[in-house]
N, C-alpha and C positions, 0 to 999 in steps of 0.2 A: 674289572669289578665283577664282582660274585652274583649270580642271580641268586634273590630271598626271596624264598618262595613262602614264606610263614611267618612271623614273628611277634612276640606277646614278653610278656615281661619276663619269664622264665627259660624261653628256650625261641632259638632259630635256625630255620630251616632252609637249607641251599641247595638248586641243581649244579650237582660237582661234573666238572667237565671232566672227559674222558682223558687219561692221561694224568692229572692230578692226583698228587699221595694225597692221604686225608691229613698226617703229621709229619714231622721229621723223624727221620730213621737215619740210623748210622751204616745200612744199607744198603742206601741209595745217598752217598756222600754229595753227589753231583750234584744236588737238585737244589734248585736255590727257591721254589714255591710246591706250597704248602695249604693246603685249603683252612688248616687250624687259624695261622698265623694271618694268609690275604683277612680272612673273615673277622679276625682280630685286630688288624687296622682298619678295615672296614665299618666296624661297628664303635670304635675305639674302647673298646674291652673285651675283657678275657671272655673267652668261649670254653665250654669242656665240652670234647665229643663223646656222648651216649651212647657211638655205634661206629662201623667203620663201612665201606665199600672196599671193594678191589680198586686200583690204581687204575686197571684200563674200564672199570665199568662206570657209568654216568648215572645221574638222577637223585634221589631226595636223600640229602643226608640232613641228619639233624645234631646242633649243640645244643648245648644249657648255660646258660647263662652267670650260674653260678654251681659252686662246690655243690652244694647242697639240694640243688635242684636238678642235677646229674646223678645225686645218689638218688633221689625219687624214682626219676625217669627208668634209672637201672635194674630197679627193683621191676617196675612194668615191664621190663624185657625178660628178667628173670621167669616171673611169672608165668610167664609167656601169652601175654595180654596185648604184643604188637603182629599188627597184619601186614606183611611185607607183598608187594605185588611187583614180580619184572615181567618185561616182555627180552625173548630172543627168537635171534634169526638164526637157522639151525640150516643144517643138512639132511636133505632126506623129507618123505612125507613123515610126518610125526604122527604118534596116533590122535584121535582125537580127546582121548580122555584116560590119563593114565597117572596113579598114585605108586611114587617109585619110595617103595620101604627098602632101603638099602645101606646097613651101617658103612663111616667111614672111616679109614684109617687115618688121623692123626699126620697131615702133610706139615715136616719139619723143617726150617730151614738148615743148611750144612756149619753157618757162624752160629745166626739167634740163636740155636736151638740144640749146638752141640753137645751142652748137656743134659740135655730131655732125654726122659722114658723111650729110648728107640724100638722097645717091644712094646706100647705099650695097647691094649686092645680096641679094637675099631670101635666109634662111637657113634652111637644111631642116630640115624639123619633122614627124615622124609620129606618130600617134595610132589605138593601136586601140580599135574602137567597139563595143560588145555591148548591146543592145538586151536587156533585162532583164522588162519589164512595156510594158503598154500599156493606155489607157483609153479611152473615149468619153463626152461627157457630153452627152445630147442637150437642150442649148440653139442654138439658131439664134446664128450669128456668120457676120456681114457676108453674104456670097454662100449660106454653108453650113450645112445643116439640122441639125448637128451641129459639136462642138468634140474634139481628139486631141490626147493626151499620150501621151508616153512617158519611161519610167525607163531611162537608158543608163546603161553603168558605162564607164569612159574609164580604157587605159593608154598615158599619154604616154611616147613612146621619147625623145624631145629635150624640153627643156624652154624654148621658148620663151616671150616674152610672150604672155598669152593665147592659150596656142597651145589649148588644150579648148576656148574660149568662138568661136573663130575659126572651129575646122573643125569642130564642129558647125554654125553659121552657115552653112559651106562647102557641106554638105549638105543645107541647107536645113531645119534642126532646133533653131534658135537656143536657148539657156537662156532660161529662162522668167526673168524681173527682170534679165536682163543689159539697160542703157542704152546701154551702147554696140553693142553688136553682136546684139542679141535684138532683137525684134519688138515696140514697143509698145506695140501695139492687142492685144495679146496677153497683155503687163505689166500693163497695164490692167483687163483681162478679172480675171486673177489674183489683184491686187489687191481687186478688188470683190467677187469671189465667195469667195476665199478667206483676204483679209483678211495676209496674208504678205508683207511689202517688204523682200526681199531678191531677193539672187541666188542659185539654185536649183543650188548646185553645190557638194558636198560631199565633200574630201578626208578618204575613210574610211579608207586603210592605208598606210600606209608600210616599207618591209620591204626591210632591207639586214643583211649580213655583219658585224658588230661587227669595227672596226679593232685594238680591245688583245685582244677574246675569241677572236675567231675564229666567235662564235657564229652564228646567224642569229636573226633578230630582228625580231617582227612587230606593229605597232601602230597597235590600231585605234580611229577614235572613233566614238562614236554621232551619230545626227541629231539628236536627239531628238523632244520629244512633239512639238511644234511643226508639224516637218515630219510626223510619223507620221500626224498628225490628217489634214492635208492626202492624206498617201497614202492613209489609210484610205476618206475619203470620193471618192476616184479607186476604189477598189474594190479598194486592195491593204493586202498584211497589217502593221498596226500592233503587230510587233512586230519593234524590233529586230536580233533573232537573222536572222530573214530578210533582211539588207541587209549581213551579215559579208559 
């Protein structure tokens, strides 16, 4: 069962576990769940999704409840009237405060998207970057007498593909489990020491103006233990409250 982390008569709100499509895709033939659909028997009616996550990333996704209150919703994203908060585990010390203006190219897939614009020009994407915590673990890796992590929290201004997972990569701070654009001797490292196969990036709040209230409206998911255990043993605090 799905944790709801929201919900009111026009829209609800779910931490998507990592690993999870948000729909069906003819993509990914194999997969027989669906966050659209569990959410859809769960609630027993239709959901529209307003937005999407990546497949390996977790935390606050939100539907609408109806047609019409999807198109609302969509327009406040249009807008650009939603405030997106992740945290990730990165490689490297991170700086502590940095606004990555950085357009992006347009990532296509080789089937969806075989007949898209394949020139077609990069599209601007900025992301601010806060460097939250930092670790050392001294084990020797490759050249270095020691290994560095750090905990960012990421607020994307545009919402590009992979636009978090890109320009941290940008800055040379890749997400720890990302395959595509992370570091795998890194992924590697991760895995073995800390036993975790995902990707290390976690959509904790989402926080926009309600279209029918007027209200403001803020919701947030947990990591959980999972990730806590991992932070804990990095030397940060496993609780929680400390990652609102």
């Amino acid at each position: 069962m799905l944790e709801i982390l929201y919900q009111d008569e026009h829209y609800v709100a779910i931490n998507k576990p990592s690993g999870l499509l948000v729909h069906r895709s003819f993509l990914d033939k194999r997969e027989t769940q669906f966050a659209m659909q569990m959410l859809r028997d769960q609630l027993d009616q239709h959901v529209f999704p307003v937005h999407r996550l990546d497949r390996p990333t977790s935390g606050v996704l939100l539907f609408a409840l109806s047609s019409e209150a999807a198109r609302a919703m969509n327009e406040v994203f249009i807008a650009g009237k939603i405030k997106k908060r992740y945290l990730a585990l990165t490689r490297g010390f991170a700086p502590d405060s940095k606004f990555v203006d950085k357009p992006l190219k347009e990532e296509l897939d080789k089937i969806a998207d075989k007949f898209a614009d394949q020139n077609k020009a990069p599209q601007e994407a900025q992301t601010q970057v806060n460097c939250l915590a930092q670790a050392t673990l001294p084990i020797a890796f490759g050249k270095y007498p020691s290994i560095r992590y750090s905990l960012v929290e990421c607020f994307p201004h545009t919402g590009r593909k992979h636009q978090i997972r890109r320009h941290l990569n940008h800055l040379t701070h890749p997400i720890i489990g990302d395959v595509n654009h992370g570091d795998n001797k890194h992924n590697h490292f991760f895995v073995e020491h800390f036993g975790l196969r995902r990707l290390m990036l976690f959509a904790t709040r989402l926080e926009f103006v309600h279209p029918y209230t007027n209200v403001e409206i803020s919701i947030t998911a947990d990591l959980g233990e999972d990730t806590l255990a991992v932070f804990s043993r990095l030397g940060w605090s496993d609780n929680e409250k400390d990652y609102k």
